[in-house]
C-alpha positions in Angstrom: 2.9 5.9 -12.0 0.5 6.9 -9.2 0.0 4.8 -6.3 -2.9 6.3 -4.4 -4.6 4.7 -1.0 -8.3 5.7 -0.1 -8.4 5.2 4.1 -11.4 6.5 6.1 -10.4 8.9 9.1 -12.8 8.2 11.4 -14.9 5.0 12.8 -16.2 3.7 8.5 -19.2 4.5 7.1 -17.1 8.0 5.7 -17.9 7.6 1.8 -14.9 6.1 1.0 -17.0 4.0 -1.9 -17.8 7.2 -3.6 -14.4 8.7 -3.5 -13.0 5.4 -4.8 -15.8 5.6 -7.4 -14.6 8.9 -8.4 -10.6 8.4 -8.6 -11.4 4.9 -10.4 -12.0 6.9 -13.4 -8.1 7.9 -13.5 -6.8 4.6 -12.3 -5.7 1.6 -14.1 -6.2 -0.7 -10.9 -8.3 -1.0 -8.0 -7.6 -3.1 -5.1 -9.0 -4.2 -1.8 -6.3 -4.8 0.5 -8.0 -5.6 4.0 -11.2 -6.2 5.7 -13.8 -8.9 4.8 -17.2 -8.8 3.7 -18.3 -6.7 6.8 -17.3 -3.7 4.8 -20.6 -1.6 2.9 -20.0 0.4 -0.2 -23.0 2.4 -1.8 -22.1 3.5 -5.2 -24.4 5.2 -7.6 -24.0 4.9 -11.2 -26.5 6.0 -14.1 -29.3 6.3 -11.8 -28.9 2.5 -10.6 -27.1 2.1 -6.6 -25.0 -0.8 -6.0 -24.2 -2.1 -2.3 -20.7 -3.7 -2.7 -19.5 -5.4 0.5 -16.4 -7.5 -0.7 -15.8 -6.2 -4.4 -13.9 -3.1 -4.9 -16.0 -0.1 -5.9 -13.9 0.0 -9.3 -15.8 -3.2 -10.6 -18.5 -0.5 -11.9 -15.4 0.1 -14.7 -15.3 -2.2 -17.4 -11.8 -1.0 -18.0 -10.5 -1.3 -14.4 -8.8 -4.4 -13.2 -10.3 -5.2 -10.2 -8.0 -6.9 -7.1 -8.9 -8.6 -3.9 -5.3 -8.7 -2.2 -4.1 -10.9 -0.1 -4.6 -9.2 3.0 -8.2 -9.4 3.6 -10.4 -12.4 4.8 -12.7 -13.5 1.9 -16.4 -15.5 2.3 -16.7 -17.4 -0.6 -20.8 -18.2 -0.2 -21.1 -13.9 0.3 -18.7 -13.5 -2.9 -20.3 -15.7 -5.0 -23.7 -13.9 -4.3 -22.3 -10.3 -4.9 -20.9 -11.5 -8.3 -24.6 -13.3 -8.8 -26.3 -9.5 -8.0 -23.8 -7.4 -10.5 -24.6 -9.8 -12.9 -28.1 -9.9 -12.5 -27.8 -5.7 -12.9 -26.0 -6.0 -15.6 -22.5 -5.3 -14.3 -19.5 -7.7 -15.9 -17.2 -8.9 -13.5 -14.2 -10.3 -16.0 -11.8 -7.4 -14.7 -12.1 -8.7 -10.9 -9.0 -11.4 -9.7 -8.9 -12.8 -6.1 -5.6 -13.5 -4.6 -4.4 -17.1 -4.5 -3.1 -16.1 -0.8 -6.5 -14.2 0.5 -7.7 -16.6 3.2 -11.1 -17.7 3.3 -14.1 -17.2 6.1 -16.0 -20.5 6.7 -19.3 -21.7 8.2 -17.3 -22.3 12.0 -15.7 -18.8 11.7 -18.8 -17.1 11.6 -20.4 -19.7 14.8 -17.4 -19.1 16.5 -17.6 -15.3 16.2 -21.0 -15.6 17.4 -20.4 -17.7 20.8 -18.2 -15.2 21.5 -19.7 -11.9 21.3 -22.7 -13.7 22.9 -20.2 -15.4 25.7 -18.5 -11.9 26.6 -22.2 -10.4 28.6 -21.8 -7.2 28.8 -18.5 -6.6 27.4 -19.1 -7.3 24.2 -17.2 -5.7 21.1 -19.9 -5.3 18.8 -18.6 -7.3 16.0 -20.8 -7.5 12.9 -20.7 -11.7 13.3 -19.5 -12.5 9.8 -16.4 -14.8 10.9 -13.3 -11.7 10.5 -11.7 -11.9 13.6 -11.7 -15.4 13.6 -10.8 -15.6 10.3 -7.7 -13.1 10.7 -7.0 -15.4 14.3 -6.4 -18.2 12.2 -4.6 -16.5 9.9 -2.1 -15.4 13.0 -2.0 -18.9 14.2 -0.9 -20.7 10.6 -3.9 -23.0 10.5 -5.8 -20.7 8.0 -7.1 -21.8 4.8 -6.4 -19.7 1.4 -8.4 -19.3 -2.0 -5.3 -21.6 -3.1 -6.2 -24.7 -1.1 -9.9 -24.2 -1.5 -9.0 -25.1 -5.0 -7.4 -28.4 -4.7 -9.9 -31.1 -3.7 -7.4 -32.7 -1.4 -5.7 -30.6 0.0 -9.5 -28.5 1.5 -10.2 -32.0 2.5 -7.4 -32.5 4.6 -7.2 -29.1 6.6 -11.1 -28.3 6.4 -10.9 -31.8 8.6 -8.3 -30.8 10.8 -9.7 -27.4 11.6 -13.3 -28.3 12.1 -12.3 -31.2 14.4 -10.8 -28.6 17.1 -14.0 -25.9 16.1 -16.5 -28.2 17.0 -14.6 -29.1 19.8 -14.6 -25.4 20.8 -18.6 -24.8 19.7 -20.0 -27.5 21.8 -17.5 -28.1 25.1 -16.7 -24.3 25.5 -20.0 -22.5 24.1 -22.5 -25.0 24.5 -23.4 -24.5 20.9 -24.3 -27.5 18.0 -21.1 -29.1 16.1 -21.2 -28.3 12.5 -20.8 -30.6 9.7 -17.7 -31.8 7.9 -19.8 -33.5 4.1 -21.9 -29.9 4.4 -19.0 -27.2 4.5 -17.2 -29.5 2.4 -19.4 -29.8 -0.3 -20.8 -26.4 -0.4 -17.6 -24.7 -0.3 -15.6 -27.1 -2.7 -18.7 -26.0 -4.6 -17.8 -21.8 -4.0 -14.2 -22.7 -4.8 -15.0 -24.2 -8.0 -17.3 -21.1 -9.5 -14.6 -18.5 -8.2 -11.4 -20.4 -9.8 -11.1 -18.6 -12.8 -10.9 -15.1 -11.3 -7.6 -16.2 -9.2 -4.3 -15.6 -9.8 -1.2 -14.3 -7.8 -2.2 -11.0 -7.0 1.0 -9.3 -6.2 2.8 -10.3 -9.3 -0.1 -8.9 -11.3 0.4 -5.3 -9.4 4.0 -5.3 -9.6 3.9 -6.2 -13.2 1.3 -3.3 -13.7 3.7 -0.6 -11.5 6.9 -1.7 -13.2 4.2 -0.8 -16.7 3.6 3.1 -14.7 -0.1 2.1 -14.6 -2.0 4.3 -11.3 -2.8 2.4 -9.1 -5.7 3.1 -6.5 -6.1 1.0 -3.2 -9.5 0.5 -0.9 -9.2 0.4 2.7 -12.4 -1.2 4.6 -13.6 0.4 7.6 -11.9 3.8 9.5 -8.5 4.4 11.1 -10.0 4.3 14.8 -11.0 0.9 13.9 -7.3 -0.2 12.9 -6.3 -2.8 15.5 -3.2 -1.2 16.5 -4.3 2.7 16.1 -7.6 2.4 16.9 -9.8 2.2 20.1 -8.7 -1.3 21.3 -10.5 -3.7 21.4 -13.7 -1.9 20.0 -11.5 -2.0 16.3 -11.8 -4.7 13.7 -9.1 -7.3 13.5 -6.9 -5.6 10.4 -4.9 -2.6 9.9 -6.7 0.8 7.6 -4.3 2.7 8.6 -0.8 1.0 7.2 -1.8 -2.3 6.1 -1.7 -1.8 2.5 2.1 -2.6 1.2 1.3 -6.0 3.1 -2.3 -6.7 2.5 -1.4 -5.9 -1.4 2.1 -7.7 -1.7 3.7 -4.2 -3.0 6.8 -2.1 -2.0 6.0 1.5 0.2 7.7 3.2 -2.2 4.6 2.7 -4.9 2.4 4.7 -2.7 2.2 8.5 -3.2 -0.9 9.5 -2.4 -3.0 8.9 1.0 -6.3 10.1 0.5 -8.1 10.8 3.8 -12.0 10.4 3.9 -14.2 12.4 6.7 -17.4 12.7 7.2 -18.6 16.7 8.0 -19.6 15.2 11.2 -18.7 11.3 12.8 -20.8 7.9 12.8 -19.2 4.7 14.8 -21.7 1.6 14.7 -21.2 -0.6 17.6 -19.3 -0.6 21.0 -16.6 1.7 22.2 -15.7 5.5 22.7 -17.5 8.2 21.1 -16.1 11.5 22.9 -18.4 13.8 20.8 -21.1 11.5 20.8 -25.1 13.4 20.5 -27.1 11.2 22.2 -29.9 13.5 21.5 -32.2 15.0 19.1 -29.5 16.7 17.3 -28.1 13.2 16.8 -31.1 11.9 15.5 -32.1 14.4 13.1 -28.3 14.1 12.2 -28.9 10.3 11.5 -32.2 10.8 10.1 -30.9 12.9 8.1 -28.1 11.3 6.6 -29.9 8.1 6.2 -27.3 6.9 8.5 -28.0 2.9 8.9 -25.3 0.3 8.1 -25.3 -1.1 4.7 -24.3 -4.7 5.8 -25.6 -5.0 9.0 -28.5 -2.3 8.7 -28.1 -1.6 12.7 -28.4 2.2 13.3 -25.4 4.6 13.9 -24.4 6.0 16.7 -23.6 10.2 15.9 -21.7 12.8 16.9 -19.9 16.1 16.3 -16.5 16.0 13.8 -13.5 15.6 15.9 -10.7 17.4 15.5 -8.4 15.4 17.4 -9.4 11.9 15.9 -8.7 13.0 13.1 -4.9 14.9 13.4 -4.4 11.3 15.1 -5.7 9.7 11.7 -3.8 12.1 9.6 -0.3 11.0 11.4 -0.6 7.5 11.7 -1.7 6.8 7.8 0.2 9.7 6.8 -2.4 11.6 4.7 -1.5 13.7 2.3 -4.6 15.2 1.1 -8.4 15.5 3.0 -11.9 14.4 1.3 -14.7 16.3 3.6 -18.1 14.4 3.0 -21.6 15.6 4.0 
């Protein structure tokens, strides 16, 4: 048995998709185990390129059980769409399953995140506003919903009405902004859980079962180690843990990991807010980003570049305990 964990050493945007891509093919599983769907993968396959932003890249392997753990924050209207694409291309998604313990982004996670990147002026994070932080603040708070409640009619009803009371309280008496509507998300959502049923199960019974069989395993970090919320550059990081958050955000033991593949880019990207010590602000960093075609694939805003750090990435090598270095162009 191989349990192998694909992290990005830097600030994202390192190829981690195409690495995953390529260890796939010796893998029996492939799991996302944190993150939402503000994570881009670009895959190419057979001359066709796939943007993945919630699905792991292993979903381009018919053989390959596909996992979304229970550690990341899922949007069931963005999920729903990405399955609608690979479908449309062609691409069968019968080997994906969603954890019944994933928790779910809705409409007043995204306004929230929103207000409040708009309400902090110039001190702003630079959040992609798709509802993660606020998703993973409920989550911290015990007043989160999960793929298993958006199942059962009732029991949505019940917190979907309890939460949205207090967000629309927030939205409108805090942030000036417009309440949202209880029949709307309800009925929309419901709607999400219903299509997306089939594909959930308990997830970390189903990879403990396949490690107990010696299948590999392969997991997917989202975004970079300088992003990690503990070990990144706080508070320009997401609101989840690259670095060490798999054993949790996939429901397995430590012991099943023995392999911690870092992914570099030859030189560094970060998109967004925060420190950049070796940052080209330049014609050397254009042509750079010219040059690598170096746009985000979710939120299409360009990169900021500079020259490969040495020292961010000995710090990314200690705290996710790397064992072996992937050096991308």
């Amino acid at each position: 048995m191989s349990g192998t964990v694909v992290v990005g050493m830097q600030w994202g945007d390192e190829g981690k998709g195409k690495i995953t891509d390529f260890l796939s093919r010796d893998a029996d599983v492939v799991t996302r185990y944190q993150g939402g769907d503000n994570a881009g993968h670009t895959i190419k396959q057979n001359g066709q390129t796939y943007h993945l932003r919630t699905i792991p890249s292993g979903i381009l392997h018919a053989d390959k059980t596909c996992v979304l753990g229970n550690g990341i924050v899922l949007n069931p209207k963005s999920l729903v769409a990405e399955i609608a694409r690979l479908h449309e291309a062609g691409v069968s998604t019968a080997n994906l399953v969603i954890s019944d313990r994933a928790h779910i982004i809705l409409p007043y996670h995204i306004a929230l995140d929103k207000a409040q990147e708009s309400y902090r002026d110039d001190n702003k994070i630079g959040t992609t506003n798709r509802g993660i932080g606020p998703a993973y603040t409920d989550k911290a708070e015990r007043s989160g919903i999960r793929m298993v409640d958006l199942l059962d009619k009732d029991t949505f009803a019940k917190k979907l009405a309890t939460n949205l009371k207090f967000k629309n309280e927030l939205l409108t008496k805090i942030y000036q902004q417009p309440a949202l509507d209880y029949d709307e998300i309800f009925n929309e959502f419901y709607d999400y859980g219903q299509q997306l049923k089939d594909y959930v199960v308990d997830s970390s019974e189903l990879l403990n079962d396949r490690i107990d069989k010696n299948e590999n395993l392969l997991f997917e970090g989202a975004q970079g180690i300088m992003l990690d919320l503990d070990h990144g550059t706080y508070p320009y990081v997401t609101s989840s843990n690259p670095a060490g958050g798999v054993s949790v955000g996939a429901g397995i033991g430590p012991q099943a990991i023995n392999h911690v593949v870092g992914v570099a880019k030859a030189y560094t990207s970060r998109v967004g807010d925060g420190p950049f010590p070796t940052e080209q602000s330049n014609e050397v960093g254009e042509y750079l980003r010219d040059a690598g075609h170096e746009y985000g694939v979710v939120t299409k805003r360009p990169r900021r570049i500079g020259w490969l750090d040495a020292v961010v990435l000995n710090h990314s090598r200690k705290v996710a305990g790397v064992t072996e270095l992937c050096l991308n162009s």
